[in-house]
N, C-alpha and C positions, 0 to 999 in steps of 0.2 A: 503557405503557412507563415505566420508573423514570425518574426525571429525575438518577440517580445510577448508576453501575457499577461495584462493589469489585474488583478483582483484588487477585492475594496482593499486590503490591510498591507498586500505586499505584489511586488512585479518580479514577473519569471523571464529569465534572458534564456532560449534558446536555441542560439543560435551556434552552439559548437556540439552538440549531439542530437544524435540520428532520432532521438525520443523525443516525441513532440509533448505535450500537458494536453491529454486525453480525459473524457469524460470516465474511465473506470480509475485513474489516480483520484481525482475529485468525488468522485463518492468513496471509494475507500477511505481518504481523510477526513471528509463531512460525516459520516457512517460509524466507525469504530468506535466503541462507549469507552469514553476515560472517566476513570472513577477517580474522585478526591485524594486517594489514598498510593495515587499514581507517581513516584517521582522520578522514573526514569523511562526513557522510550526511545528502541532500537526501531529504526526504520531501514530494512535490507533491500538495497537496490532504490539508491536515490534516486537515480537518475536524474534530474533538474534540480530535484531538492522540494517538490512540489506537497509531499506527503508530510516530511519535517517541518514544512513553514506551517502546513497547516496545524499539525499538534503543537506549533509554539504558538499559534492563533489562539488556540481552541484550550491551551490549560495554562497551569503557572509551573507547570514541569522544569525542575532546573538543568536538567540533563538529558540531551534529546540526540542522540548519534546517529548517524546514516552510514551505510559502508556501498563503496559502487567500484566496481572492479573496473570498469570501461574509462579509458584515459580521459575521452574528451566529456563524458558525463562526469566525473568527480571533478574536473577543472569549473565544470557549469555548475555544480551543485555547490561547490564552495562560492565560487560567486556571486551566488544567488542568497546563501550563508548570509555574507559577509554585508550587503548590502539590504538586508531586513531591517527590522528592529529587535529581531532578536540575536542578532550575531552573535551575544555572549553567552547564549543555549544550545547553542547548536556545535553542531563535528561533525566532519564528515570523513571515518578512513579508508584510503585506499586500498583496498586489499579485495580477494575474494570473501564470499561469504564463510567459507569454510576456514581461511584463511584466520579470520576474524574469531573464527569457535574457538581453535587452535590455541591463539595467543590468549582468550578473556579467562585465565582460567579463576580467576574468582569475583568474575562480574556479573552481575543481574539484571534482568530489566523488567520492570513492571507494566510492561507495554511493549510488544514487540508484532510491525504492521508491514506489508508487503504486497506488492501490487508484483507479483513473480512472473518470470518468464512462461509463455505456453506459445502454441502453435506450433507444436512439431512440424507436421506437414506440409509447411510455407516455407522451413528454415532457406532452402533455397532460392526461395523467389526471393529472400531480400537482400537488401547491401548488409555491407560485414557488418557494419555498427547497432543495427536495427535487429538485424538476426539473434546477434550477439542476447538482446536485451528480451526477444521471445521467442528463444528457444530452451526450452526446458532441460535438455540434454548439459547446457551449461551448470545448471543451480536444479536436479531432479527433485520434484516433492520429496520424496523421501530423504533424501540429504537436507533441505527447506528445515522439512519439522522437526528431523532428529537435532541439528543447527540449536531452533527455537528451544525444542523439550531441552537441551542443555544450559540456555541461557535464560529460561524464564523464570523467574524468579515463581517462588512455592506459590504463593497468592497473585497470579499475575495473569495474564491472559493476552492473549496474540488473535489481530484480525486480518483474513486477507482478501482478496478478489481475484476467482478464478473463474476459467469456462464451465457454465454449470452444464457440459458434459462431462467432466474430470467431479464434480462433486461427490459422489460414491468414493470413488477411487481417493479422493482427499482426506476423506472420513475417515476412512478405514484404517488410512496409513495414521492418521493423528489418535486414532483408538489403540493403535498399537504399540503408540508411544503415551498413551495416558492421558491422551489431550480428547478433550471431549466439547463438542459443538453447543452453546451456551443461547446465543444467537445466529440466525441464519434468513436473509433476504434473497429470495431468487429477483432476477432486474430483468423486466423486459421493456423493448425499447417502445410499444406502443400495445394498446388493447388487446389486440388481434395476431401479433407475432408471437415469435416462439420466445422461453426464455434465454435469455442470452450468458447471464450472469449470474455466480452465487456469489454472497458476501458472507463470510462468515469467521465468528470469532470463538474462539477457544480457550480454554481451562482445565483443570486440573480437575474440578470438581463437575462430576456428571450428574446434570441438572436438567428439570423438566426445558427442553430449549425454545426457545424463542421465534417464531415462525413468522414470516410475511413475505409480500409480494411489494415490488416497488415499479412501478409502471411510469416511465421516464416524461411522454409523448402524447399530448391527444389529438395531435395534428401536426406537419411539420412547425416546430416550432412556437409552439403551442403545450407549454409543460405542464405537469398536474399539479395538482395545490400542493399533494406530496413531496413531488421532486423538486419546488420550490423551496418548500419548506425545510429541507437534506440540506440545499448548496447556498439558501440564500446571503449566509454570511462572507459568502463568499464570491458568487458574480456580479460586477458591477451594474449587470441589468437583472439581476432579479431579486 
């Protein structure tokens, strides 16, 4: 793995955290609808800083914060910050997320995105850094959204990328805090596999939602018009 990663508009350094720039950051950031009326956006669990560059790509949002508890990912995320073009939109605090609810007490965000820890049953198999960043048990869904439902501003909505085995169980927990699925992609990696991924984004207001499949693969290597069409502002070969 490169300890570098070009996109057209901005380069990813990382090479000081255990979290590499994965195809489910990239479409949660190509994915998530920001609407005109957007002008703040909390991105939790920066890790590289991958998701934030992309909402400063993607709007004219003047206030774009990331909060990343893991030493050597908020040292990455800030440098990665700092070396954009949008260095002066961006923040990254160190803190837990919870940490983070704690102190904002009269802050909002009209945009709040997350590519969250999962994989319980691997926490073991990996190194402490990597564990750290998908294990659920550190940042629990339910801690996640109750977090969000306190920081999201009345008209605002929150999108994330989870195992769409946990999608039930995501829903649920977001209906019981008010938040209601607005949009919703299942992602499978090619025709014929299983689905692997839900994306989905949230509100306050419960509305007929939004339904599709997003099919990555038509061969190795070999993307569909679709998934072209999601990332291409953003890979430099596609």
């Amino acid at each position: 793995m490169s300890d570098q990663f070009q996109f057209k508009q901005f380069k990813i350094h990382q090479d000081k955290t255990a979290m590499k720039v994965g195809t489910d950051g990239v479409l949660l950031g190509a994915w998530a609808k920001i609407d005109n009326s957007v002008n703040s956006i909390l991105d939790i669990g920066s890790g590289t800083g991958l998701i934030a560059l992309m909402m400063a790509q993607r709007s004219f949002c003047e206030l774009i914060d990331a909060v990343e508890l893991n030493d050597e990912a908020y040292v990455q995320s800030v440098e990665n910050f700092e070396q954009s073009d949008w260095a002066d939109r961006l923040f990254c605090y160190h803190a837990s997320f919870q940490e983070l609810v704690n102190e904002m007490d009269d802050e909002e965000y009209d945009l709040i995105i997350s590519n969250p820890p999962f994989y319980t049953s691997t926490y073991k198999e990996l190194e402490n850094g990597r564990a750290m960043a998908r294990h659920s048990e550190s940042l629990t869904y339910k801690e996640l959204l109750l977090g969000v439902a306190n920081l999201l501003a009345k008209n605002g909505s929150c999108a994330f990328i989870i195992p769409f085995s946990e999608e039930g169980n995501f829903i649920s927990i977001a209906k019981e805090l008010e938040l209601y699925p607005n949009r919703l992609t299942r992602v499978k990696g090619t025709e014929n596999s299983k689905i692997k991924r839900s994306l989905i984004q949230l509100s306050s207001s419960s509305v007929l939602v939004e339904e599709n499949e997003l099919i990555i693969e038509l061969d190795r290597h070999i993307y569909t018009n679709d998934y072209i069409k999601l990332v291409k502002d953003f890979y430099l070969k596609m």
